[in-house]
PADOKE-546393 format. One record per residue (C-alpha): residue in three letters; chain; z, y, x. Coordinates in pm, 1 decimal. Layout:
% PADOKE-546393
<rec><resn>Ala</resn><chain>A</chain><c3>Z</c3><c2>Y</c2><c1>X</c1></rec>
...
//
This chain:
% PADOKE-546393
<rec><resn>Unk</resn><chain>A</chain><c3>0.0</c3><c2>0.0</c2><c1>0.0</c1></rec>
<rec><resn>Unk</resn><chain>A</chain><c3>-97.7</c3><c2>345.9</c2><c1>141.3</c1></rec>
<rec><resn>Unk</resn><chain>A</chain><c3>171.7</c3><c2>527.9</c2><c1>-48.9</c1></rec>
<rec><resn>Unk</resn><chain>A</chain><c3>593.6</c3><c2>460.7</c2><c1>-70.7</c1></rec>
<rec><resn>Unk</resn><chain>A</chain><c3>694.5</c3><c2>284.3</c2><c1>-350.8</c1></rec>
<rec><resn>Unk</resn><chain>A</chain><c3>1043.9</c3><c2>158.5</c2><c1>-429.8</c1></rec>
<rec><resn>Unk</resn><chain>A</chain><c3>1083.6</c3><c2>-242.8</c2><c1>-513.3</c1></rec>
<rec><resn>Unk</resn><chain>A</chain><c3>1344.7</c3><c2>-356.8</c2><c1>-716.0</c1></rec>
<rec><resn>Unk</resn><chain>A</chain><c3>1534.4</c3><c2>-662.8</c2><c1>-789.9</c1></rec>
<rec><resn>Unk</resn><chain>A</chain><c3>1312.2</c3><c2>-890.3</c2><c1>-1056.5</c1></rec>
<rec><resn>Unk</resn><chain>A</chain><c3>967.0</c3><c2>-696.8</c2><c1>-977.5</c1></rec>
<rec><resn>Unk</resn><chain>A</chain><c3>696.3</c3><c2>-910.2</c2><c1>-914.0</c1></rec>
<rec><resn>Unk</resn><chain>A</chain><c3>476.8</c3><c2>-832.6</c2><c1>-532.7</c1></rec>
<rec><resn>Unk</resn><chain>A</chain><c3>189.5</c3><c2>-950.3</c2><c1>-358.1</c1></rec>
<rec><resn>Unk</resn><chain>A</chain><c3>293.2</c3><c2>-998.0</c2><c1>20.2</c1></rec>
<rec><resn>Unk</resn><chain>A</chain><c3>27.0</c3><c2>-1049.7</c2><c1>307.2</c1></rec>
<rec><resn>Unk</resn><chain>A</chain><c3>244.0</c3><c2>-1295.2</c2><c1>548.0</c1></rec>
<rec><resn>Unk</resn><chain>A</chain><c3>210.2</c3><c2>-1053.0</c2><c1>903.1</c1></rec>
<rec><resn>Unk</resn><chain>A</chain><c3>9.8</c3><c2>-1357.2</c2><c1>1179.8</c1></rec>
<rec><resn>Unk</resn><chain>A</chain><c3>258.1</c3><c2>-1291.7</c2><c1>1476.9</c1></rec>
<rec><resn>Unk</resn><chain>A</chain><c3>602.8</c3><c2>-1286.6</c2><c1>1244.4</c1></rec>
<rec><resn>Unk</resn><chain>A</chain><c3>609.8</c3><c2>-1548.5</c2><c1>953.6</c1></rec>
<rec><resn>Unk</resn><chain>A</chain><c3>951.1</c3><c2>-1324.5</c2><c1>849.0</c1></rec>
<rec><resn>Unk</resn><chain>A</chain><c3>747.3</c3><c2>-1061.5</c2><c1>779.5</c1></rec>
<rec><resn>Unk</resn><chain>A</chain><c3>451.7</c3><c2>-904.5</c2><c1>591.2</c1></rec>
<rec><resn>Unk</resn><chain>A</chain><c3>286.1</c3><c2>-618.8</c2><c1>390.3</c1></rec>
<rec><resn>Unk</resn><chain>A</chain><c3>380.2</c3><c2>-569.4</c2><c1>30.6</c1></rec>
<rec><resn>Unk</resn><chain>A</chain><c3>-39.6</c3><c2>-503.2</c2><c1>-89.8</c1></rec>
<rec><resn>Unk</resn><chain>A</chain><c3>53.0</c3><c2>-488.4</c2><c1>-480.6</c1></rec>
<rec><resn>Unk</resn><chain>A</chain><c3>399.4</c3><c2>-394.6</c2><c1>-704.5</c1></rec>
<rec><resn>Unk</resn><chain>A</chain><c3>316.8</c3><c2>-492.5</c2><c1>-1053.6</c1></rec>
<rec><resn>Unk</resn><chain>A</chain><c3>442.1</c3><c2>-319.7</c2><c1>-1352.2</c1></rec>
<rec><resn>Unk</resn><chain>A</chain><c3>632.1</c3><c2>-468.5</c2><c1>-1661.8</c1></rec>
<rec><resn>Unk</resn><chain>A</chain><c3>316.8</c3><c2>-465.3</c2><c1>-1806.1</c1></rec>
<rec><resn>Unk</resn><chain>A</chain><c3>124.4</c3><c2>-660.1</c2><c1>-1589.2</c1></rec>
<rec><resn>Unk</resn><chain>A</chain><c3>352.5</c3><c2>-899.7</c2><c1>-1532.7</c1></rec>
<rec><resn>Unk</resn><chain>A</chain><c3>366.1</c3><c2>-972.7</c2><c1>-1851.4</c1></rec>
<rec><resn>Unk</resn><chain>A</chain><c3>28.3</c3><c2>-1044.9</c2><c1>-1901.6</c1></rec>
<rec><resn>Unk</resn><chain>A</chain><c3>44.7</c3><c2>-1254.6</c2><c1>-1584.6</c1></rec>
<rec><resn>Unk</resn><chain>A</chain><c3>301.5</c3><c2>-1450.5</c2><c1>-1757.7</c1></rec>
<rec><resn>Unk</resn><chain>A</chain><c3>75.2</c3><c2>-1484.5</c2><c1>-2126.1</c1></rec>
<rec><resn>Unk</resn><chain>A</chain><c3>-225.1</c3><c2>-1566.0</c2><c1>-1940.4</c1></rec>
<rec><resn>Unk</resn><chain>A</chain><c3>-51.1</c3><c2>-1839.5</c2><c1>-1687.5</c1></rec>
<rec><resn>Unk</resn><chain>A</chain><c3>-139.0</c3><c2>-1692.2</c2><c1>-1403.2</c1></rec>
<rec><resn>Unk</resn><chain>A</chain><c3>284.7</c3><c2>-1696.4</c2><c1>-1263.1</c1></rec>
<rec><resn>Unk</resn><chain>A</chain><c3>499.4</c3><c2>-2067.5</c2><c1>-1319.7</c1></rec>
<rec><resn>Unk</resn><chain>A</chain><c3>708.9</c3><c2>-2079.7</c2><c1>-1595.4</c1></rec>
<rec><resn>Unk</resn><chain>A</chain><c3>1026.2</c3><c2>-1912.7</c2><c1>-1610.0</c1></rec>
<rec><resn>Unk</resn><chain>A</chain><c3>907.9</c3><c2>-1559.6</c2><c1>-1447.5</c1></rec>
//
């Protein structure tokens, strides 16, 4: 992500694993409530999210 963005507790990320640190990476996406949501109708995240 180009810009700062806060992550909370519960939100759902993509994270690109960094190749020299496997502890590590860059957060590329925060997804909304929204979104996640529809992730969730649509079966695109396991159950439970």
């Amino acid at each position: 992500m180009k810009r700062r963005m806060w992550i909370r507790a519960n939100d759902i990320v993509l994270i690109a694993p960094w190749d020299f640190k496997n502890e590590r990476g860059d957060i590329l996406w925060r997804y909304i409530k929204a979104h996640a949501d529809w992730l969730a109708v649509n079966k695109y995240l396991p159950e439970g999210f």
